[in-house]
VEXDODO-257022 format. One record per residue (C-alpha): residue in one letter; x, y, z. Coordinates in Angstrom, 3 decimals. Layout:
N
<node><type>a</type><X>X</X><Y>Y</Y><Z>Z</Z></node>
...
END
This chain:
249
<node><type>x</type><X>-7.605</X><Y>57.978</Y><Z>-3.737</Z></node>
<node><type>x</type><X>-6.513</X><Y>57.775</Y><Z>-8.037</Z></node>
<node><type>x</type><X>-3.650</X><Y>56.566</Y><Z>-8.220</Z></node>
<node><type>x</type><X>-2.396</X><Y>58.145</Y><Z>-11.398</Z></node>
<node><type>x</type><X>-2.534</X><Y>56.078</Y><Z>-14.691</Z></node>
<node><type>x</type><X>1.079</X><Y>57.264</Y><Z>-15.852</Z></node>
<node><type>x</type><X>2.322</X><Y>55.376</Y><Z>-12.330</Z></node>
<node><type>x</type><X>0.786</X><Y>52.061</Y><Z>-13.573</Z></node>
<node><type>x</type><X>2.400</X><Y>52.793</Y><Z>-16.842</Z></node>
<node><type>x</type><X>5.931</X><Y>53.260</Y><Z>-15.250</Z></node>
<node><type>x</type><X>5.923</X><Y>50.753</Y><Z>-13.366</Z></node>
<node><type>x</type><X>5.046</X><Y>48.347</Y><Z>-16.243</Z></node>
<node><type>x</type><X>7.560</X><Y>49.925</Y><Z>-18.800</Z></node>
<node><type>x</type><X>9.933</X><Y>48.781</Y><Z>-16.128</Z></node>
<node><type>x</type><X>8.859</X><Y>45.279</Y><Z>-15.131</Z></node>
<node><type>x</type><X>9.195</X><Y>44.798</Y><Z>-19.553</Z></node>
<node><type>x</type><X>12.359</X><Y>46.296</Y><Z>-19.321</Z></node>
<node><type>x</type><X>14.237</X><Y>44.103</Y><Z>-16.485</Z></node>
<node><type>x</type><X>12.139</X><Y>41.355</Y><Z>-18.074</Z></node>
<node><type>x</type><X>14.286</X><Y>41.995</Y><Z>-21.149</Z></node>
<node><type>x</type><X>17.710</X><Y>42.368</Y><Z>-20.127</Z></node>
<node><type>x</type><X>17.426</X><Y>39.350</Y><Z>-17.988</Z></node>
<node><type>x</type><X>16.460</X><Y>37.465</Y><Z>-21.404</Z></node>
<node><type>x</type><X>19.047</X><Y>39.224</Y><Z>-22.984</Z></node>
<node><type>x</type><X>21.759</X><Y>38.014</Y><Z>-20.312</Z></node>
<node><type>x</type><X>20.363</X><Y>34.558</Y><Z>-20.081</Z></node>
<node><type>x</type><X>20.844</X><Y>34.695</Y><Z>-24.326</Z></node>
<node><type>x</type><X>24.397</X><Y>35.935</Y><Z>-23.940</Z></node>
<node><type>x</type><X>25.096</X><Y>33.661</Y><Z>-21.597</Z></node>
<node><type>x</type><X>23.532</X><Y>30.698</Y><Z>-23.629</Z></node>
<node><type>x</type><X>25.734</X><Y>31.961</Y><Z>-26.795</Z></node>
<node><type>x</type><X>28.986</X><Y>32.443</Y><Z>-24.945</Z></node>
<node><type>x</type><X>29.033</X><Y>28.782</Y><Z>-23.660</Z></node>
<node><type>x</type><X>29.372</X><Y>27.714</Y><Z>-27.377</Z></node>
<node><type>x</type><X>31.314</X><Y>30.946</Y><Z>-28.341</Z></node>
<node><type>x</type><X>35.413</X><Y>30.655</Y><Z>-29.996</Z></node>
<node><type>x</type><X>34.236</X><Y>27.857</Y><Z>-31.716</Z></node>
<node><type>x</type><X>35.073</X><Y>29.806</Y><Z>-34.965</Z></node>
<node><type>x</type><X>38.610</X><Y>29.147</Y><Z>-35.445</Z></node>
<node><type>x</type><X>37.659</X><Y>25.122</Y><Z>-34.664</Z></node>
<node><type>x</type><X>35.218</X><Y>25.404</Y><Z>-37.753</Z></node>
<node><type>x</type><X>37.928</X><Y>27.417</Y><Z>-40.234</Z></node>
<node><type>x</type><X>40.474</X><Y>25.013</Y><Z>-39.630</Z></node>
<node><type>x</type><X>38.206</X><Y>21.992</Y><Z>-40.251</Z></node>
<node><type>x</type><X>37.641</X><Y>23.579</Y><Z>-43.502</Z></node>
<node><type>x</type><X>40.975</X><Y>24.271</Y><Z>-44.447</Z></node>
<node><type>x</type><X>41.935</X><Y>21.004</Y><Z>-43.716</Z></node>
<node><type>x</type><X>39.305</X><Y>20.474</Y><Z>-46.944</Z></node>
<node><type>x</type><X>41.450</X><Y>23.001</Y><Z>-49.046</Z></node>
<node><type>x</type><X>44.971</X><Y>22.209</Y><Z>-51.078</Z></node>
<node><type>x</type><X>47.311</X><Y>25.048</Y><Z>-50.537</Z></node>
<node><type>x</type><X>45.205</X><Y>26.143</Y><Z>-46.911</Z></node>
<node><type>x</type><X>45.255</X><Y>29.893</Y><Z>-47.679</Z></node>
<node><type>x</type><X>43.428</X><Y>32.370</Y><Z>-45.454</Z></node>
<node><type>x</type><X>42.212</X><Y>35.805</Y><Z>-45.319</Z></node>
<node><type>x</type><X>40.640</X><Y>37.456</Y><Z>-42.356</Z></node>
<node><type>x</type><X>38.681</X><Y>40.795</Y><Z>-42.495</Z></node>
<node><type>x</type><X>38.007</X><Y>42.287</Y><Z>-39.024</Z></node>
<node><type>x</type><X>40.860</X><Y>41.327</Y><Z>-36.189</Z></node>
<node><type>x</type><X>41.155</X><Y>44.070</Y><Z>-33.274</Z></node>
<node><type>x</type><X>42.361</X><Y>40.204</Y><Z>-30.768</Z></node>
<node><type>x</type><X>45.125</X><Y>38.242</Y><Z>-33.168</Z></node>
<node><type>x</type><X>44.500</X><Y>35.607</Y><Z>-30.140</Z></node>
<node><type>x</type><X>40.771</X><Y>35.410</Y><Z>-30.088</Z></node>
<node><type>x</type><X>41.491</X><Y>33.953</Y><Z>-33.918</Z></node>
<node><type>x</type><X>43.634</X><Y>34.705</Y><Z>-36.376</Z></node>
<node><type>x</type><X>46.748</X><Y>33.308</Y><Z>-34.309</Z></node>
<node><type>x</type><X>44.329</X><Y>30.087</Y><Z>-33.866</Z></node>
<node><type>x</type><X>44.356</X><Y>29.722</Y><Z>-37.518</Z></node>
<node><type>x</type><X>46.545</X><Y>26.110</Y><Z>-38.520</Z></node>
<node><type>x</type><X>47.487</X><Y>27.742</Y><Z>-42.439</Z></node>
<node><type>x</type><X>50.442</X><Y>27.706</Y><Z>-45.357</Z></node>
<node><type>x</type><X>49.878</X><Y>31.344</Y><Z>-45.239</Z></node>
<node><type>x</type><X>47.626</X><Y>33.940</Y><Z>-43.832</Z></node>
<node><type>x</type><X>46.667</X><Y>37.498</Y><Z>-43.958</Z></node>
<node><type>x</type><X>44.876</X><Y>39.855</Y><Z>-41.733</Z></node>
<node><type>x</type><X>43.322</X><Y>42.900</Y><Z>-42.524</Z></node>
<node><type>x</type><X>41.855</X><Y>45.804</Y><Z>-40.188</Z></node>
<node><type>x</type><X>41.963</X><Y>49.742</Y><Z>-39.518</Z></node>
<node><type>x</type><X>42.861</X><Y>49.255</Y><Z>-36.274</Z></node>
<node><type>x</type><X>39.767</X><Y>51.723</Y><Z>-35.063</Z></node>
<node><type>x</type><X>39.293</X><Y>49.939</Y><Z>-32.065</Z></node>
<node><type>x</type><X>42.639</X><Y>48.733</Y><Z>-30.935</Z></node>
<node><type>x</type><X>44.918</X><Y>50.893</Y><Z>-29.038</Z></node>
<node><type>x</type><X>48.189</X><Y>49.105</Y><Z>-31.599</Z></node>
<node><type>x</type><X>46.672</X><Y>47.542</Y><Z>-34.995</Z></node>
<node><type>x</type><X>48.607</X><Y>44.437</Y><Z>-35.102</Z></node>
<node><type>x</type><X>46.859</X><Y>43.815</Y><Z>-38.743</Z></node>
<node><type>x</type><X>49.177</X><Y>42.772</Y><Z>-42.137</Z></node>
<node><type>x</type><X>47.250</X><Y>45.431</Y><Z>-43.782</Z></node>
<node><type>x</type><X>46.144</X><Y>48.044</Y><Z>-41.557</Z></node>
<node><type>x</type><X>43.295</X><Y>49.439</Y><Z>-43.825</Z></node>
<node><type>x</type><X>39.649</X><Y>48.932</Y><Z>-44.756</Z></node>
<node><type>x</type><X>38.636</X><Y>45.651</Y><Z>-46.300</Z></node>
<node><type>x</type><X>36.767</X><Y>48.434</Y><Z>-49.141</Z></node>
<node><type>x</type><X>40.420</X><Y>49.698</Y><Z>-49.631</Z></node>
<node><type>x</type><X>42.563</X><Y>46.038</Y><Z>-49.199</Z></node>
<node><type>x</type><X>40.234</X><Y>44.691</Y><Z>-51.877</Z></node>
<node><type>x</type><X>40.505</X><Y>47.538</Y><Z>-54.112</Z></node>
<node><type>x</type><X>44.424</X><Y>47.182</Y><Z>-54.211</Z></node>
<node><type>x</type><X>44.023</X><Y>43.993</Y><Z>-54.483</Z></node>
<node><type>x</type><X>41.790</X><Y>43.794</Y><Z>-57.153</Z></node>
<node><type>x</type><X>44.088</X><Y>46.397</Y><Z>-58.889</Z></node>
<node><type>x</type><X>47.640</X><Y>44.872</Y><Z>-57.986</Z></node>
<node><type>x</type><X>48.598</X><Y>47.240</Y><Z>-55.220</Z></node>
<node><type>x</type><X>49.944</X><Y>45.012</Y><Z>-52.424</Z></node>
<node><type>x</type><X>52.843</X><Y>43.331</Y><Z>-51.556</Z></node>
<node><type>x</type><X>51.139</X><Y>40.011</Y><Z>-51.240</Z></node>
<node><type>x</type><X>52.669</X><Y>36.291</Y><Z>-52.007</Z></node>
<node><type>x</type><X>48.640</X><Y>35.554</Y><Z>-52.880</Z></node>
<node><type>x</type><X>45.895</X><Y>37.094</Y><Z>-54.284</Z></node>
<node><type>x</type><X>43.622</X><Y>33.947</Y><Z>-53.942</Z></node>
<node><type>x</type><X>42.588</X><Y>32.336</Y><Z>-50.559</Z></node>
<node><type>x</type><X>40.656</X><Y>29.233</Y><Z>-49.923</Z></node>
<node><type>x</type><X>39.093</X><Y>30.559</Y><Z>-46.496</Z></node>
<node><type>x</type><X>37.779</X><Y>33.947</Y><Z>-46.110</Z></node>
<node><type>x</type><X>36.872</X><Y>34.799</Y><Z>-42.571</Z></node>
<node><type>x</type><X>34.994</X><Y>37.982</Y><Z>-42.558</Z></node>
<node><type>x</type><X>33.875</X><Y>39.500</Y><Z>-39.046</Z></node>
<node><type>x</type><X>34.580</X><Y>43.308</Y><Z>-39.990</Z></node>
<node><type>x</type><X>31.676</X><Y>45.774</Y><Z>-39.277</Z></node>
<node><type>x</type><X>28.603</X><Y>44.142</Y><Z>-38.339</Z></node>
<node><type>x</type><X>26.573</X><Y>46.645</Y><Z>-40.347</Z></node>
<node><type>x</type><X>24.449</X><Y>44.406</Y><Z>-43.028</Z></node>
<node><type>x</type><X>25.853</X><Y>47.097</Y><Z>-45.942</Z></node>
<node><type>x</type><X>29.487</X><Y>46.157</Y><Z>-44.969</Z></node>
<node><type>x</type><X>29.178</X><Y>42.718</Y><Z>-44.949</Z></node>
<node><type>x</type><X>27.254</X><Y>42.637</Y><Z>-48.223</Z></node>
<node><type>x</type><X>30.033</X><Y>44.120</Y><Z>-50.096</Z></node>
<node><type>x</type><X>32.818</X><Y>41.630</Y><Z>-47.932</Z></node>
<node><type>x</type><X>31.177</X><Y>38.958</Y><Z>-49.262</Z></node>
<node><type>x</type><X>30.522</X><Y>39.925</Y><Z>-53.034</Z></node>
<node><type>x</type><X>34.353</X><Y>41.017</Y><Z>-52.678</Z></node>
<node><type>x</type><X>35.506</X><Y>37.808</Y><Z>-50.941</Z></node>
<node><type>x</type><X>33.558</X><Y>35.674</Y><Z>-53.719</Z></node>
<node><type>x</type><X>35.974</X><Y>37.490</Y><Z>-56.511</Z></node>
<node><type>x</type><X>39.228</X><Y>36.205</Y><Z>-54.330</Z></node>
<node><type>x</type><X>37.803</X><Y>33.085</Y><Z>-52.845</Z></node>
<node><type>x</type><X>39.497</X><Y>29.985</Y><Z>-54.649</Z></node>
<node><type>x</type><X>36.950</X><Y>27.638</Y><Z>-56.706</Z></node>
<node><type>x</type><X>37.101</X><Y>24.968</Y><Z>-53.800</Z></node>
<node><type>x</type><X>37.215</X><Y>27.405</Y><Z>-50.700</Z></node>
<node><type>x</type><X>34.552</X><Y>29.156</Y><Z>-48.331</Z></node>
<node><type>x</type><X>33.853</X><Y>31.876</Y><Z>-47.279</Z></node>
<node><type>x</type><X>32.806</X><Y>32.282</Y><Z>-43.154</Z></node>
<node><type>x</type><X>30.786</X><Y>35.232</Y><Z>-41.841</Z></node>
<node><type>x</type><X>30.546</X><Y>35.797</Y><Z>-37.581</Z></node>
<node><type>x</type><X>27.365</X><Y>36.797</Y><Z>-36.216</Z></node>
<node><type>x</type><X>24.725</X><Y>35.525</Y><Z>-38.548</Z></node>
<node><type>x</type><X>22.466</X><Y>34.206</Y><Z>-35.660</Z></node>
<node><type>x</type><X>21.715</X><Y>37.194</Y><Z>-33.215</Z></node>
<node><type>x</type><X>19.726</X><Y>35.630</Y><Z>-30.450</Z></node>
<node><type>x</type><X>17.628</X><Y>38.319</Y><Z>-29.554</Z></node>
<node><type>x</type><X>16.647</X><Y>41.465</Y><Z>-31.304</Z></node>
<node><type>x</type><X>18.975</X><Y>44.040</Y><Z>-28.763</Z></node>
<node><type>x</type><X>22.104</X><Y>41.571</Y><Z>-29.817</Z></node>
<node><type>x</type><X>20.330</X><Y>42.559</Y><Z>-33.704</Z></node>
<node><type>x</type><X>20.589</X><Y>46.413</Y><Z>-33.274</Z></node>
<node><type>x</type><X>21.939</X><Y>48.477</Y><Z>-35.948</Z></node>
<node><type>x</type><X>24.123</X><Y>50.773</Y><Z>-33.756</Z></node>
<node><type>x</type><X>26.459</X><Y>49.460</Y><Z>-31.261</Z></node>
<node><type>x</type><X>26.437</X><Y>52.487</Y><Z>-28.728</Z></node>
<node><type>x</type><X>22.681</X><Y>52.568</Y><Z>-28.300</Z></node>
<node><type>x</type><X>21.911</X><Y>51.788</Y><Z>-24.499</Z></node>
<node><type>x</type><X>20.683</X><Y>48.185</Y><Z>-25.062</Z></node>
<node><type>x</type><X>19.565</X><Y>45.510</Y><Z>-22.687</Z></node>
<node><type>x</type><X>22.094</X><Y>43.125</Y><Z>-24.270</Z></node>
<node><type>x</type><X>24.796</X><Y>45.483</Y><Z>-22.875</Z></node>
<node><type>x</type><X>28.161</X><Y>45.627</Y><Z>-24.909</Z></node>
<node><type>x</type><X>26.819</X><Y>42.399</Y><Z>-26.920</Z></node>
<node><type>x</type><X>26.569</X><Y>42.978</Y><Z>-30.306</Z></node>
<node><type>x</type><X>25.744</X><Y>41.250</Y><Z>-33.624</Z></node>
<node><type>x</type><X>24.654</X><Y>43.655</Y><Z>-35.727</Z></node>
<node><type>x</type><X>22.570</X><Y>43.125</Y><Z>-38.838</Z></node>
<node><type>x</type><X>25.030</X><Y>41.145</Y><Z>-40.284</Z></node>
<node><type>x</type><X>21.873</X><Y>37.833</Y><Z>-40.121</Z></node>
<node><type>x</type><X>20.900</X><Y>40.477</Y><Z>-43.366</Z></node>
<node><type>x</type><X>23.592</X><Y>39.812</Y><Z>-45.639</Z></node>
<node><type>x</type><X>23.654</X><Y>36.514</Y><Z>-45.247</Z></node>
<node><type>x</type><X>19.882</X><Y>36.072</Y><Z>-45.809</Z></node>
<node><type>x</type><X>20.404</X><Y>38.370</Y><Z>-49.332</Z></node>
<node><type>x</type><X>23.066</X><Y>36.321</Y><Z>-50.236</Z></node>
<node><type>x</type><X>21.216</X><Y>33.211</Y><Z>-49.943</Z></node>
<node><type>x</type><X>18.084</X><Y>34.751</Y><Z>-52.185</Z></node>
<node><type>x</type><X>20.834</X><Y>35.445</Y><Z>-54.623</Z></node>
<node><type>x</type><X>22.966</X><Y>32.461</Y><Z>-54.999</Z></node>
<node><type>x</type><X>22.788</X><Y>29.114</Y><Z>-55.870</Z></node>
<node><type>x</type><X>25.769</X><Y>28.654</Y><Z>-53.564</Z></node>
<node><type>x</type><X>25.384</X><Y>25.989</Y><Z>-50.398</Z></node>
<node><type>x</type><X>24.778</X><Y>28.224</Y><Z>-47.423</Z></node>
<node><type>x</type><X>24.701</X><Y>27.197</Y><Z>-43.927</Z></node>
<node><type>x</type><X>25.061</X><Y>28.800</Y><Z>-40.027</Z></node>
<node><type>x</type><X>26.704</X><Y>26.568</Y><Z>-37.963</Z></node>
<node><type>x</type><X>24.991</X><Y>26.533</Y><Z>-34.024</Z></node>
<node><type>x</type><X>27.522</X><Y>27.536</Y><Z>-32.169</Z></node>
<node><type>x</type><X>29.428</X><Y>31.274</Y><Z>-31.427</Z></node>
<node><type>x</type><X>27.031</X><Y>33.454</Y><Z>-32.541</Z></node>
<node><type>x</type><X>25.958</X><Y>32.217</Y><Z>-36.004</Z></node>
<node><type>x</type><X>29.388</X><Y>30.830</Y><Z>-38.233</Z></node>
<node><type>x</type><X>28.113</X><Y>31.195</Y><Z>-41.580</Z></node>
<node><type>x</type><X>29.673</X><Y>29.387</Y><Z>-44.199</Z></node>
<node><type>x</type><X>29.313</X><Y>29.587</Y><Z>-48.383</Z></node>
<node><type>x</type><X>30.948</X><Y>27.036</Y><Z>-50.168</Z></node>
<node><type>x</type><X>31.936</X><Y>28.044</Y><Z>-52.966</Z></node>
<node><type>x</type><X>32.389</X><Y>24.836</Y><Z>-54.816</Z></node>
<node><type>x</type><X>28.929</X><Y>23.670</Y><Z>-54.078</Z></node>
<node><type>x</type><X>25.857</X><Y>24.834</Y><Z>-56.300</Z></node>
<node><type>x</type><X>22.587</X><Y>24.037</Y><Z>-57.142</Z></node>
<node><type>x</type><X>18.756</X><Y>26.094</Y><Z>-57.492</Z></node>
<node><type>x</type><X>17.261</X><Y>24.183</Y><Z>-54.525</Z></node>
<node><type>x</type><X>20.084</X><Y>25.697</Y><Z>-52.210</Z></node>
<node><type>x</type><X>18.556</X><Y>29.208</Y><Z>-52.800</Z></node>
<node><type>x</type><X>16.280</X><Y>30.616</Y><Z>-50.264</Z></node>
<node><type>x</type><X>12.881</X><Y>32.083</Y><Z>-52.009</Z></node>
<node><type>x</type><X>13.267</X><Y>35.959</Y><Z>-51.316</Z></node>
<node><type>x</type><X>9.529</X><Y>35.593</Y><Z>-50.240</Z></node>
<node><type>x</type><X>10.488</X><Y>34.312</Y><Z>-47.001</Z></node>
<node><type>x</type><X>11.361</X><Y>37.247</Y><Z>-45.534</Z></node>
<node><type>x</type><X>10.776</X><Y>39.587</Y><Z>-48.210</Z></node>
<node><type>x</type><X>11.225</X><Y>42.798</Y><Z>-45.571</Z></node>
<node><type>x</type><X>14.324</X><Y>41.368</Y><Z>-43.568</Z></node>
<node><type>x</type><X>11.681</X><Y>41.413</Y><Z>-40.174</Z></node>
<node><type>x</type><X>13.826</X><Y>40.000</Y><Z>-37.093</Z></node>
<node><type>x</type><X>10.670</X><Y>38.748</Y><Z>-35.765</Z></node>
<node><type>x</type><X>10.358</X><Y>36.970</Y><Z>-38.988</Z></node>
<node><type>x</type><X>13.875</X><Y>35.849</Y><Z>-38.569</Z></node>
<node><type>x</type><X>13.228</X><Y>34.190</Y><Z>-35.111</Z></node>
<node><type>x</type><X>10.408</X><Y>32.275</Y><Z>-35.897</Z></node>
<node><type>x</type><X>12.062</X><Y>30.755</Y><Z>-38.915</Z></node>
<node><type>x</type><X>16.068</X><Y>30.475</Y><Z>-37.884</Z></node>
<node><type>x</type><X>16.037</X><Y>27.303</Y><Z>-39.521</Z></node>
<node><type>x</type><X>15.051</X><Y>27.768</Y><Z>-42.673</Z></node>
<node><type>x</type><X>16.183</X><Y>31.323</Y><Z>-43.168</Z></node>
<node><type>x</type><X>19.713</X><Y>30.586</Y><Z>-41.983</Z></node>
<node><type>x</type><X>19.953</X><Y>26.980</Y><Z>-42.861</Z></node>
<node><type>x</type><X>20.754</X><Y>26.392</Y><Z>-39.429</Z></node>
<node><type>x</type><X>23.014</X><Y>23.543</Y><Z>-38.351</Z></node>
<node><type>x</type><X>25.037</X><Y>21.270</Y><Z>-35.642</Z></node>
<node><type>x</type><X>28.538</X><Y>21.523</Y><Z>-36.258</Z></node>
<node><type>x</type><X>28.240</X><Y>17.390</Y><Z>-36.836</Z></node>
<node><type>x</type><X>25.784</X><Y>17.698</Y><Z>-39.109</Z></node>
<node><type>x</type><X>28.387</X><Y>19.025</Y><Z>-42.167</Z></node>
<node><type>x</type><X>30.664</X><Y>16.541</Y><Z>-43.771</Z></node>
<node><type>x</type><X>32.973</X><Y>19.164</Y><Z>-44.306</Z></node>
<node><type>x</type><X>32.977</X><Y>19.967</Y><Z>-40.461</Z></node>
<node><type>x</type><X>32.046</X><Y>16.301</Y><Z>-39.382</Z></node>
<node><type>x</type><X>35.411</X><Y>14.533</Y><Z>-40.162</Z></node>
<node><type>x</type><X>37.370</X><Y>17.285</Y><Z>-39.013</Z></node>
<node><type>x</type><X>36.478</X><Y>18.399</Y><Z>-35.376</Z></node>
END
């Protein structure tokens, strides 16, 4: 007796598809061993700043960072759309905080920080306009750190959040994408720290031409092209592997 092609076919589709959410777990897994590692690295760097100022875009948790945060004065801003109370300073969008601020519409001690932590909405668009606002309020010595810039898989890399994914409730976003652009835009020093899900950093005091990333490299923003080159694409590094990081962990 045939057994029916479409059987064979069902049966594979579903070998792939436990085959990828056990990679996907054994990813998450991998990344949450060196995950909350982000407010270690933003308070090595403000220890590398003067008057240790800091902004953070995106809180929902004060405790998972923000209230980790060792700084002279800092600011939160979110629109509380996923927290039942929105403990944020400024309980808006970071496109409407940095419009006030940019126009002089806050009651705000500072309108300059020397860390900008911006883990907002992991949608490459967002982030894109975070940073080129962040740039405009970042002092001339301080940096500016992105979350999620090194998605291990390409579920964790999905653009929408609620899509039924193998990574489950995991979820970096596209966010790798804004960082890459801003890399084949600047001569800014750009680098991912290795550890809780990609901590990007830009240093804004620190330029040269053979810092940017040739926009040939991944001219199409291809994940696939991503994974085979992390380290170039991201500038990928070990936390001990940054001065700035090095003498202050």
């Amino acid at each position: 007796m045939k057994i029916p092609f479409t059987k064979y076919a069902i049966k594979g589709y579903n070998a792939r598809l436990e085959q990828q959410f056990d990679e996907c777990r054994v990813a998450s897994e991998a990344m949450q061993r060196r995950s909350h590692a982000r407010f270690h690295i933003i308070n090595a760097l403000l220890q590398n700043t003067q008057q240790k100022r800091y902004l953070e875009i995106g809180v929902r948790n004060l405790e998972d960072n923000f209230n980790r945060i060792n700084a002279d004065f800092k600011v939160c801003v979110d629109p509380g759309y996923e927290a039942a109370i929105n403990h944020a300073t400024f309980p808006m969008t970071s496109d409407e905080f940095f419009d006030q601020l940019h126009n002089d519409q806050l009651d705000i001690e500072h309108n300059r920080f020397d860390v900008i932590f911006l883990d907002g909405l992991h949608l490459a668009d967002q982030l894109y306009r975070d940073i080129q606002n962040a740039l405009q309020v970042v002092a001339d010595t301080g940096f500016v750190v992105l979350h999620d810039c090194n998605p291990p898989t390409l579920h964790h890399a999905r653009e929408n959040f609620r899509e039924q994914s193998p990574a489950a409730g995991f979820w970096n976003g596209t966010c790798w994408k804004a960082y890459q652009r801003i890399r084949t835009e600047t001569d800014k020093r750009c680098f991912v720290v290795d550890v809780d899900w990609g901590v990007g950093v830009i240093v804004n005091h620190d330029e040269d031409p053979a810092y940017r990333l040739p926009a040939t490299v991944n001219p199409f923003y291809e994940f696939h092209v991503l994974d085979a080159n992390r380290r170039e694409i991201l500038n990928l590094v070990e936390p001990m592997d940054v001065s700035e990081l090095r003498e202050n962990l």
